[in-house]
C-alpha positions in Angstrom: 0.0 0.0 0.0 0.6 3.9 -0.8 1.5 6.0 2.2 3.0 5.3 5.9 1.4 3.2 8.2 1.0 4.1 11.2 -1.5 2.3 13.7 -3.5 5.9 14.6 -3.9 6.8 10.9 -7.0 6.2 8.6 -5.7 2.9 7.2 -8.0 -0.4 7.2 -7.7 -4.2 6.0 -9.4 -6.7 4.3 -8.1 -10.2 3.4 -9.9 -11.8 1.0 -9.2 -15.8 0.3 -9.1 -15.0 -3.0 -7.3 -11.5 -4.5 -9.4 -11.4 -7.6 -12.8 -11.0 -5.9 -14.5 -7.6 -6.2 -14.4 -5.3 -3.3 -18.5 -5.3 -3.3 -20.5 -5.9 -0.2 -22.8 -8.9 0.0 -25.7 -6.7 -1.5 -24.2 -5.9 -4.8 -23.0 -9.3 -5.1 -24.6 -10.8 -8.6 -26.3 -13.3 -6.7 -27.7 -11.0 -4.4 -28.2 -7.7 -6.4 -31.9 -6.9 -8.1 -32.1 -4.1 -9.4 -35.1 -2.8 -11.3 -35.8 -1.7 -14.7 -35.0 2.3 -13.5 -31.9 1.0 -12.1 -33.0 1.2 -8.5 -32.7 -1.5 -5.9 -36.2 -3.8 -6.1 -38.7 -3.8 -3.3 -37.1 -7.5 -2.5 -33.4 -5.7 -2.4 -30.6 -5.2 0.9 -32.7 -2.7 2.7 -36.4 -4.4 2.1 -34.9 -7.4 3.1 -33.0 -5.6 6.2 -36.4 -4.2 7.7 -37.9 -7.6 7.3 -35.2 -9.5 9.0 -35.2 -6.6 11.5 -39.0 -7.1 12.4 -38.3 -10.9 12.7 -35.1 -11.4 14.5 -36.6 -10.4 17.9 -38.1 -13.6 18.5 -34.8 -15.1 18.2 -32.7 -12.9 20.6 -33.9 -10.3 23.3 -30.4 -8.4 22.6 -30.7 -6.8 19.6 -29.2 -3.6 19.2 -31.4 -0.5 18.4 -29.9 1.0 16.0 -30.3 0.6 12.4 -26.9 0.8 11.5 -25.9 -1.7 14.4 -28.1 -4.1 13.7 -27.2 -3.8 10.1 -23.3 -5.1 11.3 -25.1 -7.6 13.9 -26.9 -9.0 10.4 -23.6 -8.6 8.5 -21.7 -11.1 10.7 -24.3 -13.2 10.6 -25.0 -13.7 6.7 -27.6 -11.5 5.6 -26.9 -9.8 2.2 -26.3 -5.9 3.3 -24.7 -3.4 2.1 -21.7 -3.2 4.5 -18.3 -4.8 3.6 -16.3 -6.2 6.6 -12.8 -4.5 7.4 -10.9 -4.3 10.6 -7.9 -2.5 11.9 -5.6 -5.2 12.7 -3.5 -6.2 9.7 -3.1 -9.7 11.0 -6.5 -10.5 11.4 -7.1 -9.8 7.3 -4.2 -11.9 7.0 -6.2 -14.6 8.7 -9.1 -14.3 6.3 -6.4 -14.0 3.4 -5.4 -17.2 4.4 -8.2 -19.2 5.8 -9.8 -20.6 2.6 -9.4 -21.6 -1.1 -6.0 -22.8 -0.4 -5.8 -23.2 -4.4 -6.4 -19.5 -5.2 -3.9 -16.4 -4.1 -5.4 -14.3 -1.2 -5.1 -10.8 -0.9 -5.0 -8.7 2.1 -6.9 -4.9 0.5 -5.6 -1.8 2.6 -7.8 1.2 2.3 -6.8 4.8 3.7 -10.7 6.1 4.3 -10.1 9.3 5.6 -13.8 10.9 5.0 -15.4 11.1 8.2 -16.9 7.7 9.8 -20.5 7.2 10.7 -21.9 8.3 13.9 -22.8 5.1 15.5 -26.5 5.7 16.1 -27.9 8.7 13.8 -28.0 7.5 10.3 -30.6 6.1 8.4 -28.9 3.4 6.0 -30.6 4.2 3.1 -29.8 7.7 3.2 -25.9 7.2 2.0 -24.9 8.6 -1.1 -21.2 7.8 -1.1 -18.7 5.3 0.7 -18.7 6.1 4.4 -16.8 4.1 7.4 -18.4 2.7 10.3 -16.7 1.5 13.4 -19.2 -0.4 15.6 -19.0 -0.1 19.2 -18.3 -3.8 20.9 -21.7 -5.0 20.8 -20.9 -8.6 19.7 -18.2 -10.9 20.3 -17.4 -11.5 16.7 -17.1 -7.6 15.9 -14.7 -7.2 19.3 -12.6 -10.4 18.3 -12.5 -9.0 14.4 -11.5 -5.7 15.8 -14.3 -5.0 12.6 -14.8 -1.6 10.5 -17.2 -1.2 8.0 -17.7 0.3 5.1 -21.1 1.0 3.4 -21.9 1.6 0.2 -24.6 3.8 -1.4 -24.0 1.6 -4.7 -23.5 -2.0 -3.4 -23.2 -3.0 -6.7 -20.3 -0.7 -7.6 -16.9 -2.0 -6.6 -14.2 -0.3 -4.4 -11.2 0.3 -6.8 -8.1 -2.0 -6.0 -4.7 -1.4 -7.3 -1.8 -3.9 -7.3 1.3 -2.9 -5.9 4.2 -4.7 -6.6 5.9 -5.5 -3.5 10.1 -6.7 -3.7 12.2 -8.5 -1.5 14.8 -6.3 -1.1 
């Protein structure tokens, strides 16, 4: 990556099994993404699908955050399609992901200096973004403390974060 490191700056991680993938969220995933004939996001799209899963996850746990945007990263870690990719701030846990499956494919680890303002962690409705903006949950859940997690979400979950290659020698 461009730029010094330092461990108070801006800079995030993602490893990624395989380098080649996309940097899209779930959400804009082809599997996952429906847009209509305007180009919109269908009624059966991320955030549709977020406020029904919202509505229905209560009988399932008493301890759901209240917050849209929290439970939006509670739903993330637990496999519903949204519109939040997963980063963290600790370079050797994307290393871990890097590394942790499709042992016949070259993993990546993606380092991305977001220095736009993050998200408030309680005042944003999620289908109000219009660009890229970073999250950083508060320690709600065990997987988001472990993962030391960030998120980023995206206004256009179908439109992927731009990754450069950069050649890296032994010296």
């Amino acid at each position: 990556f461009a730029g010094e490191y330092r461990s108070d700056s801006n800079w995030i991680f993602r490893g990624q099994s395989d380098a080649s993938w996309p940097l899209l969220p779930k959400a804009g995933r082809p599997e996952f993404y429906l847009p209509n004939d305007t180009g919109a996001i269908h009624k059966t799209g991320d955030i549709p699908q977020f406020h029904i899963w919202r509505d229905q996850a209560i009988a399932f746990s008493s301890n759901l955050p209240e917050s849209d945007i929290e439970c939006l990263a509670f739903a993330q870690h637990y496999g519903l399609a949204t519109r939040l990719l997963d980063w963290t701030t600790n370079i050797l846990v994307a290393l871990y992901f890097a590394a942790e499956t499709e042992f016949d494919k070259q993993g990546g680890v993606f380092c991305y200096n977001l220095s736009r303002p993050k998200l408030p962690e309680k005042s944003i409705a999620i289908e109000n973004s219009t660009e890229v903006l970073r999250y950083d949950p508060r320690p709600f859940d065990k997987r988001i403390q472990s993962q030391q997690a960030v998120f980023t979400l995206h206004s256009r979950p179908n439109a992927p974060l731009d990754a450069k290659a950069i050649d890296i020698k032994s010296e």
